[in-house]
C-alpha positions in Angstrom: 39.5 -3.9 -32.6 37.5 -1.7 -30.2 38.6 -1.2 -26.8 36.1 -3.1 -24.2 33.3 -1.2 -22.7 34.8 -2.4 -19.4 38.1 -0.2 -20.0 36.5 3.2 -20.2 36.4 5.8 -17.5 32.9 7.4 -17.2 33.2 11.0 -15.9 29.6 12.1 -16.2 26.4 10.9 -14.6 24.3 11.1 -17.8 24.4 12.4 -21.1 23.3 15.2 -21.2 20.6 16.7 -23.5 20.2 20.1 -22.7 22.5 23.4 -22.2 22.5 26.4 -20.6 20.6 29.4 -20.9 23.9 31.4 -21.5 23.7 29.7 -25.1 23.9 31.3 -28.6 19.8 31.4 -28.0 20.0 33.6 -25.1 18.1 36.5 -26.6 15.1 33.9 -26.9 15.2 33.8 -23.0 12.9 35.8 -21.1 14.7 38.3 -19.0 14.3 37.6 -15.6 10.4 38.2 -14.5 9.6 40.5 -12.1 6.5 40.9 -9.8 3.3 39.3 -10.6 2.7 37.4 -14.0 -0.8 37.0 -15.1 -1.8 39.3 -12.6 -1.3 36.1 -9.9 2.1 34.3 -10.1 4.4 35.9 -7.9 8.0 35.2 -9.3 10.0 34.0 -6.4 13.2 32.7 -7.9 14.4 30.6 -10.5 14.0 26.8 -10.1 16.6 25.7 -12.7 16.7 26.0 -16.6 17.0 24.2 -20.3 17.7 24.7 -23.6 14.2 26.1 -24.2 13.5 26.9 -20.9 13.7 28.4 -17.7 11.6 27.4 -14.1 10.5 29.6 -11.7 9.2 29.3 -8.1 6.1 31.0 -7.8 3.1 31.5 -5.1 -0.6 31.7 -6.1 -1.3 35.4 -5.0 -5.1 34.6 -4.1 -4.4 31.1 -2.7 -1.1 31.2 -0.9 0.0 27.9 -2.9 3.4 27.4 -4.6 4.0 26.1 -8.0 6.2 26.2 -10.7 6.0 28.7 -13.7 7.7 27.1 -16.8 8.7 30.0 -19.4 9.6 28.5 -22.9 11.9 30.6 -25.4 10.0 32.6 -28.0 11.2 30.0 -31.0 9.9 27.1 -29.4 6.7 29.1 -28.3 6.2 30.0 -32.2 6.8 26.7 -33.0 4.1 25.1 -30.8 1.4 22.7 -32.6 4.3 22.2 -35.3 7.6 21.1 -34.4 6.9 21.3 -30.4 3.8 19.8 -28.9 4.5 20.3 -24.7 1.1 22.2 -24.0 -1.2 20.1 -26.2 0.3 17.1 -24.8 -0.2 18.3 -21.4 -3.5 19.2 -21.7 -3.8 15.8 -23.5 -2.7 13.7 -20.1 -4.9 16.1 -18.1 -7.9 15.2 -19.9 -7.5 11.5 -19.6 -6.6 11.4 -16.0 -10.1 12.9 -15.0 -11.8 9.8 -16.5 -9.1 7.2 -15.8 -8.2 5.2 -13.0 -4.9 3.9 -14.3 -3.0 3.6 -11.7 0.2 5.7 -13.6 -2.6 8.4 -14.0 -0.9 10.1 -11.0 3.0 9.0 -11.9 3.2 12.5 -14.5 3.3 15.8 -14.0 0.0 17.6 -13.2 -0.8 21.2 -15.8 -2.2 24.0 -13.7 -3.0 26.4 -15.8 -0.8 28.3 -19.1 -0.3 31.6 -20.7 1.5 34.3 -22.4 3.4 36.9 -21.8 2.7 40.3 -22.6 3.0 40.4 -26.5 2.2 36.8 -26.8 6.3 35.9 -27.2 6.8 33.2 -24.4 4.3 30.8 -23.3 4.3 29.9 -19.5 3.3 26.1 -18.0 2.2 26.7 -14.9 2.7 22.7 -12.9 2.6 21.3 -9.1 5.3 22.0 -7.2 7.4 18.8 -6.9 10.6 17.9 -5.2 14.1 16.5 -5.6 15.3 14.5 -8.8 16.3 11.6 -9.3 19.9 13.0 -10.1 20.6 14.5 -7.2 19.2 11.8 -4.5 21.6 9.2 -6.2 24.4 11.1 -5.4 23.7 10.9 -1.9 25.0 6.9 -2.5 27.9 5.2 -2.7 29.3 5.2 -6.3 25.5 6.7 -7.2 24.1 3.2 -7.0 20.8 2.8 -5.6 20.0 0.3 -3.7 18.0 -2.4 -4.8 15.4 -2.3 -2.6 14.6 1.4 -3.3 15.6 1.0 -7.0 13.0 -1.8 -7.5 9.8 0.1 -6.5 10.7 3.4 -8.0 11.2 1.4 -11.2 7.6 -0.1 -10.7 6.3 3.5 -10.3 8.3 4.6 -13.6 6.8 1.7 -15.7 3.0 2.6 -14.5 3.6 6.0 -15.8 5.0 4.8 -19.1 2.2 2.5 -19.2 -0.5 5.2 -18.8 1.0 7.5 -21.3 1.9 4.7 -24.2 -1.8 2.9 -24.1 -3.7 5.7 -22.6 -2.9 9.1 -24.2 -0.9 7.5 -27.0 2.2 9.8 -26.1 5.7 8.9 -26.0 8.2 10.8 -24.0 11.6 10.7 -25.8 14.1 12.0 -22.7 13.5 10.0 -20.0 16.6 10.8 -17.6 17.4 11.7 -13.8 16.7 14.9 -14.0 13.0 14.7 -15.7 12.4 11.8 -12.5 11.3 13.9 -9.6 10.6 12.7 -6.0 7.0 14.9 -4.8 9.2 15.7 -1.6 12.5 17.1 -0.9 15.2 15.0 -0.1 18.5 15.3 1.5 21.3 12.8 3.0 19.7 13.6 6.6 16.2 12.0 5.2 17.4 8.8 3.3 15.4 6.5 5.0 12.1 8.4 4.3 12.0 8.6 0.4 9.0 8.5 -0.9 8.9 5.7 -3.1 5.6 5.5 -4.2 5.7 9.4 -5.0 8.1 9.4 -8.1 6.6 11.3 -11.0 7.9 11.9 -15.1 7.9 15.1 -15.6 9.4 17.1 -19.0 7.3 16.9 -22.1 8.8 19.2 -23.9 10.3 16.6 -26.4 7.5 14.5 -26.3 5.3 13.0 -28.8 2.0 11.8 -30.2 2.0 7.9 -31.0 0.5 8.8 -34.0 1.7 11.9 -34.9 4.7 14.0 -36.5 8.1 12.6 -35.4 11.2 13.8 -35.0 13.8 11.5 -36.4 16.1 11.9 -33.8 15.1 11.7 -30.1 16.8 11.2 -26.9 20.0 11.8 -24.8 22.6 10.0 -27.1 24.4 7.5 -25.1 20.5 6.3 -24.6 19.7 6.4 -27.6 17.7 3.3 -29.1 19.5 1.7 -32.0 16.3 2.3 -33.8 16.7 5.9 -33.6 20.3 5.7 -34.9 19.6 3.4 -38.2 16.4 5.7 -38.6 14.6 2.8 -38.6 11.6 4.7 -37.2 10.6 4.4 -33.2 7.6 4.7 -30.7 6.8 4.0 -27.0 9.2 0.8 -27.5 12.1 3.6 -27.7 11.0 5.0 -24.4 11.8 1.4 -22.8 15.2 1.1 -24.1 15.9 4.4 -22.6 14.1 3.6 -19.3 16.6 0.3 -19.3 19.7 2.2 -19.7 19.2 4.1 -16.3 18.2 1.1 -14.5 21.6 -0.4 -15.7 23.3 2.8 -14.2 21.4 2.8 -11.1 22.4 -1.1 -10.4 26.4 -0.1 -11.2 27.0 3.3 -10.8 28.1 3.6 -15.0 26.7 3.9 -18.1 25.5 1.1 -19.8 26.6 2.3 -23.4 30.3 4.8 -23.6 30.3 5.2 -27.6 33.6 7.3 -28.6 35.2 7.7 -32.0 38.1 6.0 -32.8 40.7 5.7 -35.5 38.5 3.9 -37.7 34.9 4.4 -36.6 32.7 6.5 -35.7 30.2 7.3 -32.2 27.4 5.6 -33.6 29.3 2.4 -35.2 31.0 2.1 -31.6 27.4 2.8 -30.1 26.0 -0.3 -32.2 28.3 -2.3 -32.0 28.2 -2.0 -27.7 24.9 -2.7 -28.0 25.0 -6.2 -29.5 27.9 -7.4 -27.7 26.1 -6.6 -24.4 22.9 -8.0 -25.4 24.5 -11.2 -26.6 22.0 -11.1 -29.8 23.1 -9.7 -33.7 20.4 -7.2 -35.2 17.7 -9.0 -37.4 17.7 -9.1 -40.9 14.5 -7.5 -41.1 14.6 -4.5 -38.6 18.0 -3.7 -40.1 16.7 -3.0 -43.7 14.1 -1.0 -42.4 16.8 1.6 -41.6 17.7 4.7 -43.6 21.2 4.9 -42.4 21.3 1.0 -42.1 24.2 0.8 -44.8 26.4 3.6 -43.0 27.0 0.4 -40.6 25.7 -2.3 -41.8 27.1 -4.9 -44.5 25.5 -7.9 -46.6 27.1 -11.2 -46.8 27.5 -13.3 -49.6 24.6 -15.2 -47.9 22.4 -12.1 -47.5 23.2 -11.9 -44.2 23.1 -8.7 -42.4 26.5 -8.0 -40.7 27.7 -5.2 -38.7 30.7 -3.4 -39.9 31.9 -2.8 -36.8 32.2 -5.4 -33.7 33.3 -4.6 -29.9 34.5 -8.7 -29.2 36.2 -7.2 -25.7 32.8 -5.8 -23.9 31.2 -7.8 -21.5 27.1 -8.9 -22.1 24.7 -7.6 -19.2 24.9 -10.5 -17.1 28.9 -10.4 -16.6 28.9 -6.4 -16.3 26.0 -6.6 -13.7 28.4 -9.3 -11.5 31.2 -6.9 -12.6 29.8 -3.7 -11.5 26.9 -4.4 -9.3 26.4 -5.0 -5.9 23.6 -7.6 -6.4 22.6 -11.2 -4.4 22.5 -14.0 -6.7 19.0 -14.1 -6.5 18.0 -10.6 -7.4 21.5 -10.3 -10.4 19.1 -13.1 -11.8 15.9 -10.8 -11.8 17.3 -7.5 -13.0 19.7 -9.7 -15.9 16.5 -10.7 -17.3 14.8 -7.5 -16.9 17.3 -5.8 -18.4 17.2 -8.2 -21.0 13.2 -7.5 -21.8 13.5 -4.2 -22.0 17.2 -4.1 -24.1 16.3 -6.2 -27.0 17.7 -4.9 -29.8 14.2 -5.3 -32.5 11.8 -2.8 -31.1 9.2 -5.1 -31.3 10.6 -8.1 -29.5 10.8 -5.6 -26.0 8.2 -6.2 -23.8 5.7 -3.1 -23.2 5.6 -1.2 -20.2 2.3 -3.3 -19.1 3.9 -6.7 -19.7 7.1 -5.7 -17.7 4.2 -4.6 -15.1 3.0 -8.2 -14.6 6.5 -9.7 -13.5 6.0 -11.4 -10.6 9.1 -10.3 -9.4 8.5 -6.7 -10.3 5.4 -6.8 -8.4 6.5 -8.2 -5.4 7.3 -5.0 -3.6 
């Protein structure tokens, strides 16, 4: 029997998906630039880093302004076009926000201008300037809860971004977390009160991926990962609500929805699965199951041709008795975000509703 989801301790804030530079891939970093790059970005220091990455504060030299210099690692700057597509994806939402007015248009991050270093071995993303994450301005709250009432809009602002990019540039984003959730102004405990909530923007598209086009099989943080992802059942924009739910879940309660661990008898991803249909209160269809590569690594068929999984979790609570559990909700709105949760968790990627649809709640738009 696996232990309950309700008995485990969660140390971190979010799985995380990317290391430090002061990896095994170090050499592919850019040394720390000095003076002017491109003879006008003046390096001012460094904003914060990824696996493939580092950020740097920089100031226009001929217009004063500040922006932020991304400078990508020389393997994933040959591999652009192929298995990495941030700059033509970029230049992909750039295009369509000069002749849209979608009102997510605005809710992404804004390409400035790109380059290459001398020698051609890193390309540079040059983007707006934008402020504090996500992350960080949760951990200015009790138990990093938000509260509802800031949680709610920020969530509307999240899902008109994810609407632009699935219908209008056909791109999904794969790694949708707090720190790729940044607020356009800086934010401290002292200015709480003054969030802007209807300046939220999704930035990160360094993972990210054409609707249409070359997918990676796996995608996403792994404790947020979509259960399509894991049976390799194949995924699109759907995935990126599944992993949009998850952090709502642990903005409402302060934990993760999902804690897979390995046990004596199974493994992360049984454990993961097997979470995810005792809190969703529903067993994985028939018909999405045998559309899975790995389907049979977890998976059995009945005598009835039933589709069983091999693994069960009969201690963890469903969403609606974890939400009473953990969150700090009135009746009225625990009702609300159980069956928005619930929308956006289903298990069968197509029986989620779509960023647009979850758009026109009445609930949701009531702000």
């Amino acid at each position: 029997m696996l232990r309950s989801i309700t008995s485990r301790t969660l140390g971190r804030s979010t799985p995380l998906s990317s290391t430090s530079a002061n990896s095994s891939s170090l050499d592919q970093f850019i040394p720390a630039p000095e003076g002017v790059l491109n003879s006008c970005y003046l390096i001012k220091e460094k904003l914060g880093e990824g696996f493939n990455s580092t950020v740097w504060l920089a100031t226009h030299t001929k217009s004063s302004s500040l922006v932020a210099v991304k400078i990508v690692t020389a393997s994933v700057t040959r591999q652009q076009g192929d298995r990495y597509n941030e700059l033509q994806l970029l230049r992909r939402i750039k295009s369509v926000r000069w002749r849209s007015r979608h009102p997510g248009c605005d809710k992404t991050l804004t390409l400035l201008n790109n380059f290459y270093t001398a020698g051609g071995h890193h390309l540079c993303i040059v983007t707006e300037l934008l402020g504090t994450s996500l992350n960080t301005v949760r951990k200015y709250y009790e138990g990093k809860k938000l509260p509802a009432p800031l949680l709610k809009p920020i969530l509307g602002e999240l899902l008109s971004a994810l609407d632009f990019l699935h219908r209008k540039c056909k791109i999904v984003h794969t790694d949708i977390k707090f720190d790729n959730i940044l607020f356009t102004a800086n934010i401290g405990p002292s200015n709480l009160r003054d969030i802007p909530i209807n300046n939220v923007k999704l930035i990160d598209f360094g993972a990210a991926a054409s609707c249409d086009g070359k997918h990676a099989d796996v995608i996403q943080p792994f404790a947020l990962r979509a259960p399509e992802v894991i049976i390799r059942a194949g995924w699109g924009p759907s995935a990126d609500i599944w992993n949009l739910g998850c952090l709502v879940y642990e903005l409402l309660t302060g934990r993760w929805l999902f804690c897979p661990e390995r046990g004596e008898n199974y493994n992360a991803e049984q454990d993961h699965l097997a979470q995810m249909e005792a809190m969703m209160s529903e067993e994985f269809p028939k018909l999405f199951v045998v559309s899975g590569k790995r389907s049979p690594e977890f998976f059995d068929v009945t005598a009835n041709s039933t589709v069983v999984l091999r693994v069960k979790a009969p201690d963890s609570l469903n969403i609606e008795d974890s939400l009473k559990a953990y969150g700090d909700l009135p009746e009225e709105e625990l009702t609300s975000y159980v069956s928005l949760l619930q929308s956006m968790l289903r298990l069968r990627p197509l029986d989620r509703l779509t960023a647009k649809k979850l758009l026109e709640d009445r609930w949701l738009m009531d702000i």
